[in-house]
N, C-alpha and C positions, 0 to 999 in steps of 0.2 A: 172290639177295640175300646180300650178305658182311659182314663188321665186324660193330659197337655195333647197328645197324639191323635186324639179328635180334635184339635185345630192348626189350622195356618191362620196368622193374624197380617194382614199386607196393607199398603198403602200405596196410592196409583201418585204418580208424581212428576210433573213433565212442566214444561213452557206453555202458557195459555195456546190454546187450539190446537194442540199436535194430537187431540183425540180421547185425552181421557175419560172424558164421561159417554164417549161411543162407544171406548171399549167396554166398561160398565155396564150399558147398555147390552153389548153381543154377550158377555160372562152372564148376564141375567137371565135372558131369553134362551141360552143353549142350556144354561144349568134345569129348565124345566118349571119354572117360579111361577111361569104366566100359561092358564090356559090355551087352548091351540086356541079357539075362535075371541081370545078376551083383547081388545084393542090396547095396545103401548104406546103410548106420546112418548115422539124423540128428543132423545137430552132427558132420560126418568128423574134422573137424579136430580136437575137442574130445577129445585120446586122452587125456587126463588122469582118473579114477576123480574127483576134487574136481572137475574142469571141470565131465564132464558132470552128476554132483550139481548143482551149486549155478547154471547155466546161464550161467556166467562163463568168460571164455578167461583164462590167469593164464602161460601160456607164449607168446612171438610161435615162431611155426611156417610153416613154408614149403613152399610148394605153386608146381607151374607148370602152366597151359593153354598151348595154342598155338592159333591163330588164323590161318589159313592159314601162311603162311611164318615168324611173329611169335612168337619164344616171349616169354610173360609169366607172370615168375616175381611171386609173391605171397606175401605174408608177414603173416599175420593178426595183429592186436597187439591186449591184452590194452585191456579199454576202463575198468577200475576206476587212478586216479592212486595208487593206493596200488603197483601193479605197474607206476610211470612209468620205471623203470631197463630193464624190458623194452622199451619204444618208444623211449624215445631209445637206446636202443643198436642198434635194427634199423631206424632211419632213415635212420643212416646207408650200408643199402646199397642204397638206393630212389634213384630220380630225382623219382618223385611220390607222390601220396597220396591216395587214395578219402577226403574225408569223408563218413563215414555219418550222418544227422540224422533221428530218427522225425519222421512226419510230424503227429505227435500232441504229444510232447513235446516238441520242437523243441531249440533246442540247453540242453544241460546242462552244468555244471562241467567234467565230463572231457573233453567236446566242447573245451570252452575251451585245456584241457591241452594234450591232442595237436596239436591248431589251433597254438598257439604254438611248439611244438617244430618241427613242421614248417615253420613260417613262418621260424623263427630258420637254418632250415638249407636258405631258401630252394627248397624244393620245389614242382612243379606242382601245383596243386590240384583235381579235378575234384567237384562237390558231388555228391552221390547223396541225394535225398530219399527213402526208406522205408518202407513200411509205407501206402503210399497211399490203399490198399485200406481201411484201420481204418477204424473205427467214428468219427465227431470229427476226422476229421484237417483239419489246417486249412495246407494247404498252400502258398496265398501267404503266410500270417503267418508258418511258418515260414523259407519264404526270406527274408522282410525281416528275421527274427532272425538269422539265418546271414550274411546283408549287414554289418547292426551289428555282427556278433560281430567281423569283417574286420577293421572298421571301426574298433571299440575296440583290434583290436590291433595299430592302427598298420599295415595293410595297404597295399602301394603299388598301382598302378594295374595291373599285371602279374598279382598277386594277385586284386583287387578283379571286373578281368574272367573270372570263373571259369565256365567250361560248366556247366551243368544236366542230370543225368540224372533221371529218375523210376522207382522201382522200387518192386514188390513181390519181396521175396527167396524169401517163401513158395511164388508161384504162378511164380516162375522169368521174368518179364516186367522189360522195362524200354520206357523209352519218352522223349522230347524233346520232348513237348506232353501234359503232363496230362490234357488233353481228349480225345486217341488214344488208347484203350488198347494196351497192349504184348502184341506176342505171342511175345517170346523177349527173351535179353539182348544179342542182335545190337547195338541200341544203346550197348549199353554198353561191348562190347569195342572196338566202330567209332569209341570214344569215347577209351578208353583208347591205342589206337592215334593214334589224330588227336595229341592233346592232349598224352599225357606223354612229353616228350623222350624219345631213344634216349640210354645212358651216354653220357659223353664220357671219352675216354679211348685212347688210342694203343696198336693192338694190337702194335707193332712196339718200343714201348720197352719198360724195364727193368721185372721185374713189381713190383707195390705193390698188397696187401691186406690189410686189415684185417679181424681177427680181430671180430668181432662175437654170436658165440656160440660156446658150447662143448656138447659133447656125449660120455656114455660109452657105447661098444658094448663088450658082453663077447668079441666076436673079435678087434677091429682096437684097442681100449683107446679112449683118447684123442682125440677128431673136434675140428677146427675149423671153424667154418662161419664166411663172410664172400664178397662181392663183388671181383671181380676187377675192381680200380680202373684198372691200368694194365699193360698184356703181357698175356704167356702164363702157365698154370703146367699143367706135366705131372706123370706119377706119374714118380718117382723121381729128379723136379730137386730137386736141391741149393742151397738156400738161405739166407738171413741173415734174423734174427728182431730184431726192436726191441721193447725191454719198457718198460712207462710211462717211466721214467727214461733213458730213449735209449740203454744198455748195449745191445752186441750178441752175440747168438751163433749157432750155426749151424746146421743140420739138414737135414733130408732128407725130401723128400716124400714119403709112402708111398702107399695106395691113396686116387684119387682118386673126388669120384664129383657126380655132375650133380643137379639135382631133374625127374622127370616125372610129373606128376601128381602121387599123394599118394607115389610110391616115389622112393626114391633108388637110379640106375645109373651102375654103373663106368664112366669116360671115362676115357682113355688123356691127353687135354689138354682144357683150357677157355681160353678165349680172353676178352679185357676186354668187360666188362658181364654176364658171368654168374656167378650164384649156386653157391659149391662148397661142400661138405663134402671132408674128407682126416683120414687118418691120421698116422702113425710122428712126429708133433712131441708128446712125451708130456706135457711142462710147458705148450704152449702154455696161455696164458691170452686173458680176452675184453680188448680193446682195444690188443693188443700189433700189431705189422705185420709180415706176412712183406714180404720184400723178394728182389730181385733179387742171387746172388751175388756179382757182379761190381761193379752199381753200384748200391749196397744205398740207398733214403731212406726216411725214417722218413714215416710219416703221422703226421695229429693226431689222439693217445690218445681216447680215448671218456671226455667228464666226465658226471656224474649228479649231480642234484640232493640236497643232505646228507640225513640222514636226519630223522625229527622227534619221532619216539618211541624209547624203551629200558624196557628189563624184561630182570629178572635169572632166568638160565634156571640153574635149580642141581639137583644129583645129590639123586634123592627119600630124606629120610630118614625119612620116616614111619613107622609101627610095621606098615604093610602093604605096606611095598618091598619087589622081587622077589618077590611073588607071579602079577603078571600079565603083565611086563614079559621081555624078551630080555635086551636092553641096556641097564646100569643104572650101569655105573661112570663117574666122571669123564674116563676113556681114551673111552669110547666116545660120551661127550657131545662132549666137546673136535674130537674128530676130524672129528664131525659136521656141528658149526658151523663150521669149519673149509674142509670140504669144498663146503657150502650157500654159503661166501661164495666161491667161484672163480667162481660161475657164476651166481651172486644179487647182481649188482655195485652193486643199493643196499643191501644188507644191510651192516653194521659187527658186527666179532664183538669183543670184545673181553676180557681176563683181568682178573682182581682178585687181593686179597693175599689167597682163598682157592684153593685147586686145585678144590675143585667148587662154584664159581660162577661166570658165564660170563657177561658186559654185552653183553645184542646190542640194537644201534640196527636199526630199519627205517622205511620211510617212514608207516606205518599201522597200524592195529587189523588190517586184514585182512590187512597183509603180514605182520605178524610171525603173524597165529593158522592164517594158511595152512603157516607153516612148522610151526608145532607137532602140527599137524592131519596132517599130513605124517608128521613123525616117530614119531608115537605110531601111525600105522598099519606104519609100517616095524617096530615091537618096542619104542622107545624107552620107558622110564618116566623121567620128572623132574619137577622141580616150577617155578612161574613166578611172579613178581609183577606186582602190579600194574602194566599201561604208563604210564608216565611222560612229558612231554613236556621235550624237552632247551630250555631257555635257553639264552640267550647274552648275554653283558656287552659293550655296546660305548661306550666314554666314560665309565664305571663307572655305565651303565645297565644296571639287567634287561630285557632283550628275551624276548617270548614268539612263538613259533607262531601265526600266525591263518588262519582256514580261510574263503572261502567256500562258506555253504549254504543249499542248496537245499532248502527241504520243502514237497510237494503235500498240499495237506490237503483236508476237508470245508468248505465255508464255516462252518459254527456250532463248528467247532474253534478258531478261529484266536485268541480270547482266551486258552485254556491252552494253545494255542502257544506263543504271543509271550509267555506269562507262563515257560515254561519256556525259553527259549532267553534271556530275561533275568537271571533267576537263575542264570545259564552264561555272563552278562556279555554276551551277543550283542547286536549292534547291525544293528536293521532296515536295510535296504537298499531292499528295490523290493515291491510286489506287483501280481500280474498275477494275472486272471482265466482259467481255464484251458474254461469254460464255464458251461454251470450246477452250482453250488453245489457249484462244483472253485476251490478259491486256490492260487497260487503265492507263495511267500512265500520274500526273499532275504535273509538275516543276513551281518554280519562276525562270526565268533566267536571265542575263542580255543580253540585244538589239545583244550587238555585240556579244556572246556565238552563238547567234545563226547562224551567219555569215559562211555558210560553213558545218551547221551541219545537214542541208538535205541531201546531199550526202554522209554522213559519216553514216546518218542512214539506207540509201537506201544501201549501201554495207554493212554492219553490218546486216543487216533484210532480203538481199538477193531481194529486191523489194517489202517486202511486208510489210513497216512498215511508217503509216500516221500521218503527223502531222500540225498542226495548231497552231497560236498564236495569241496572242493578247497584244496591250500598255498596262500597270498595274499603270503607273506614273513612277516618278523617286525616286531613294534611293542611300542612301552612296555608290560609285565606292567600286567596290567588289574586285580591286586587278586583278595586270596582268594575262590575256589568252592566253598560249600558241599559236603561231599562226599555219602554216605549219607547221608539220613536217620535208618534205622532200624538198631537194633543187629541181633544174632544169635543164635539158638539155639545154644548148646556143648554135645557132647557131655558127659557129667558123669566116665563111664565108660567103657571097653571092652568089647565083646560085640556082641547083636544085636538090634537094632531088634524089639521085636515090638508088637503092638496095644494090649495094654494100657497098657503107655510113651507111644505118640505119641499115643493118646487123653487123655489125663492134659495131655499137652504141646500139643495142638493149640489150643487156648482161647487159648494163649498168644502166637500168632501165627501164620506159614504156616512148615508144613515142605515137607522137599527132600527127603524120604527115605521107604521104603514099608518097611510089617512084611518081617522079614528080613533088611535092609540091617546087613551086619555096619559097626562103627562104631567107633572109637579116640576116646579123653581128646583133647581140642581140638578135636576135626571138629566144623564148623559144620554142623547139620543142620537149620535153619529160618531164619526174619527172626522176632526181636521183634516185639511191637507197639510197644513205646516205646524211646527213643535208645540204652538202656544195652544192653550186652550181659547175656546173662543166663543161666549153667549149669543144663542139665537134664538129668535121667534117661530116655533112649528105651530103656532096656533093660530099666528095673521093671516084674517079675512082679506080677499078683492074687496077693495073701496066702491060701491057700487054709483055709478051715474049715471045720466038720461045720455051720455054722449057713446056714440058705438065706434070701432075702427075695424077693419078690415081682418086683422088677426083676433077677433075679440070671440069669434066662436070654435075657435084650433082649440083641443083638447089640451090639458098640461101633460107630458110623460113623465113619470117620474120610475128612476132606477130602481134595479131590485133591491132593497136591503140585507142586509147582510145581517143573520141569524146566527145564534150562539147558542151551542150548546152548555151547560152546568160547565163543565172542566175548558171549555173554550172562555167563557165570559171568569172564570177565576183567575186563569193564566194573565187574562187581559186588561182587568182593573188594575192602576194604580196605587199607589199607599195613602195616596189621599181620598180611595175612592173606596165604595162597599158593593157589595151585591144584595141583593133584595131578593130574597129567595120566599116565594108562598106556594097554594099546593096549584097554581094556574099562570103565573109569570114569574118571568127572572130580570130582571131590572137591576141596570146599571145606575150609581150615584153618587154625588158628591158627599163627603163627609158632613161639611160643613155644605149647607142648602143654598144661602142666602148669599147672596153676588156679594152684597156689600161686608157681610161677615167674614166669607173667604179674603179679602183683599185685608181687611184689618190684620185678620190671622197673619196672611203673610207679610205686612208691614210691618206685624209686632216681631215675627221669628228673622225677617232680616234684622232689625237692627238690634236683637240678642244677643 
């Protein structure tokens, strides 16, 4: 077998947890990659520290099986729309697309996402239904959801007749009648094979590929990875590069290298329809084209959808900076973000008329807290604001961000649901019954509604209530949202938290901090009970005296406090408040520190 014909190029594509990177997983191990006695950590793919945490893929990553004669390179794509810059930029080196769909949940928002991107970029589609095996699954209804989904989005008859596999990823089975059980994923490669085109593409012309990712090795620096669209390319050809703007310049191919299985190996040439990584191009960036020297053409640049959130990342100047922290100065912020946006192509970094304050747009709550989550384990200390969602004026209207969402609730929820997601200005949609006394419940909402309304659901739903969204476009600003309710406990002083402080102060609402928590003038260390914000003393000692009373050796109790995660404590500060992010705490604070400075402030902006 010679040419494009020795591959399928595919892309795994689903709603975060419906499975993909198990399926990955079972495609790896049947395909033969790993010795019988050689040990496999689950989730292979998932080499990210956050990945396997949080049981989300946040990088598309690439892997090949082979199938008798058929190499099929694969490329797992992140299934949260807040990481949608990562899939649409590695669609581009597929021919087709695995949709993954729990056979339980059936399709969800991000299903919607990916579906659409790959429809716009006309890809083969082969459906993979999941999770068969569960508990509830309801596997015709799902496919008639999957049908509609098509359906809605404008699918034409090429699309609409799409193949059906049946999988469990778990037990490594696939199958083409429900009713059979599967006893391997034989179907599924025999499927992949059938169904997704081989590249098209001329191995005898001028090369043309596109950069589609980047990567740094500390031996070879600088890696480009991308599909080989059209030619040849070997180590040490000499080439011409095209940068968004269609300028060109020149370089030189250095160490080139192939994907097998989960490793990358040195090839001497790769020929059109396969998957490279390469060295010695040190500027290369993602969506620029290498091209052929002699008869160089540009491909079309890689676009990604605008960003829809911004939060101001600025150098920490709290009265506790550079205690816990590596890197702290504005040089090492700037560089950072800097670097984050070469390779995070929906990220926006941008400067202000401060040198340590730094405007970054990202598409989400979770893309931008994955970045800071990121940083503060690498050494970083800074501090952040509240996420914002960006406007737009068009005809000298405000346009706002709207999101569809998704939330599975309890049936006797679903009144202080829909009373929360209306106070967030949300506008009912659809509901579906998911079984017994399980609701699906569909909102339009606006971007920033959603700001803070995961936790509001996870305590209204007691833990057990799941939700997801997605961008919809933008429409006429729907009118102020209520923000917090409740004020803040302020630190009053500097020092340390001890018992007798936060017992005195607990009556007063919930705190955030435990005896010992050393503490600075403006740290927010509790919620109020009522709207105002309110300074208090966690540091005041028992006044000691020779006189004893009766209650004077009862121990104090003091409540649990109440813990925040990175994306819970963003949601939750204020506009007048930051977060204090280093590689060991996360601290809540006032902008302004000082009691007496905050009250000027606001004396000065009332009478403006």
């Amino acid at each position: 077998m010679s040419g494009n014909n020795m591959f399928r190029n595919i892309a795994i594509i689903a709603h975060v947890d419906h499975g993909k990177t198990t399926l990955v997983d079972a495609l790896l191990k049947q395909s033969g990659i790993f010795r019988e006695n050689q040990h496999v950590a689950e989730r292979v793919m998932d080499s990210n520290d956050l990945e396997k945490e949080r049981g989300i893929t946040i990088l598309a990553k690439n892997t090949s099986v082979r199938y008798g004669d058929i190499k099929i390179n694969i490329v797992d794509t992140p299934g949260h729309s807040d990481f949608g810059g990562e899939v649409e930029r590695v669609l581009k080196m597929v021919d087709g697309v695995l949709l993954l769909v729990d056979a339980f949940d059936g399709a969800m928002p991000q299903t919607r996402f990916v579906l659409r991107k790959a429809m716009q970029l006309n890809l083969k589609p082969i459906v993979v239904i999941n999770k068969i095996d569960r508990e509830g699954a309801r596997i015709s209804e799902v496919v008639d959801e999957v049908l509609d989904l098509f359906i809605d989005l404008g699918a034409g008859d090429e699309h609409l007749d799409f193949p059906l596999i049946y999988t469990s990823a778990k037990e490594g089975t696939a199958t083409t009648d429900p009713a059979v059980p599967g006893q391997n994923m034989q179907p599924l490669f025999e499927g992949i094979i059938k169904y997704i085109p081989a590249p098209a593409g001329d191995d005898d012309g001028p090369l043309q590929l596109l950069i589609n990712n980047t990567e740094y090795d500390n031996f070879v620096g600088r890696m480009g990875i991308g599909c080989v669209k059209r030619g040849k390319i070997a180590t040490g050809q000499q080439v011409n590069i095209f940068d968004h703007e269609g300028n060109m310049r020149q370089g030189r191919i250095g160490t080139l290298y192939a994907y097998e299985g989960l490793e990358r190996v040195t090839v001497s040439e790769a020929v059109c329809g396969e998957i490279v990584a390469f060295s010695g191009l040190e500027d290369i960036k993602i969506g620029e084209t290498v091209a052929d020297k002699d008869q160089p053409e540009q491909l079309e640049p890689i676009t990604v959808d605008e960003p829809t959130l911004k939060m101001s990342f600025m150098v920490n100047d709290s009265p506790f900076a550079g205690k816990e922290g590596k890197y702290l100065t504005s040089r090492h912020l700037r560089a950072r973000l800097f670097k984050e946006m070469e390779k995070n192509v929906s990220l926006r970094v941008e400067e202000t008329g401060s040198t340590d304050v730094f405007e970054v747009c990202g598409r989400g709550e979770l893309h931008l807290s994955i970045l800071i989550e990121t940083m503060r384990r690498e050494g970083f200390e800074l501090q952040v604001s509240k996420p914002e969602v960006i406007f737009r004026w068009e005809a000298g209207q405000k346009m706002e961000p709207m999101e569809l969402l998704m939330v599975d609730i309890p049936e006797e929820k679903m009144g202080p649901v829909m009373e929360i997601a209306g106070a967030r200005k949300g506008e009912m949609l659809n509901m579906t019954s998911l079984g017994p006394d399980q609701l699906r419940l569909e909102f339009k909402i606006p971007a920033r509604g959603l700001i803070g309304f995961r936790s509001q659901l996870l305590t209204e739903t007691r833990g057990h209530g799941v939700m997801s969204h997605i961008f919809m476009g933008y429409e006429p600003y729907k009118g102020d949202i209520r923000g917090r309710y409740q004020g803040v406990l302020i630190a009053f002083e500097s020092g340390e938290a001890n018992t007798y402080g936060l017992h005195n102060v607990q009556d007063r609402g919930i705190l955030f901090i435990t005896p010992g928590t050393k503490v600075y003038e403006g740290m927010v260390v509790g919620e109020h009970s009522r709207e105002q914000d309110l300074e208090v003393n966690v540091c005041k000692k028992k006044h000691l005296t020779n006189m004893r009373s009766s209650t004077a050796e009862t121990a104090l109790r003091l409540e649990e406090p109440l813990n925040f995660s990175l994306e819970e404590a963003l949601e939750y500060i204020g506009t007048d408040e930051l977060l204090e992010v280093t590689p060991q705490s996360l601290r809540m604070r006032k902008r302004i520190l000082s009691k007496h400075d905050r009250k000027r402030n606001q004396a000065n902006f009332q009478s403006a």
